[in-house]
C-alpha positions, 0 to 999 in steps of 0.5 A: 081808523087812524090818520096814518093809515089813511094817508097811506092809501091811494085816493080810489080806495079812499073813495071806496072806503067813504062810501062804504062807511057812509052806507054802514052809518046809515044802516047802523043808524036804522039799527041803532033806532030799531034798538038792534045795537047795544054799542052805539060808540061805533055810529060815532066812530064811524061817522068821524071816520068819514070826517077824516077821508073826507078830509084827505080827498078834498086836500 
């Protein structure tokens, strides 16, 4: 997800959004040790992702 579009979103969806991506990194990561994921790319995507929302909310 890019900055741009993150900035356009008000800050309860960004919220929403954090927590959803945390859960999704912890999944994934379960999965990505359990070797149920080829494409290990979007656990980090996903983990800068939160880097950036989190970002935004503590401006």
């Amino acid at each position: 997800m890019k900055i741009r579009e993150l900035r356009q979103k008000p800050e309860d969806m960004l919220k929403k959004l954090l927590s959803e991506k945390q859960n999704y990194v912890l999944n994934l990561k379960f999965d990505v040790s359990g070797g149920r994921v080829k494409n290990v790319k979007e656990l980090r995507d996903a983990r800068k992702d939160i880097a950036r929302i989190s970002t935004l909310l503590s401006k």
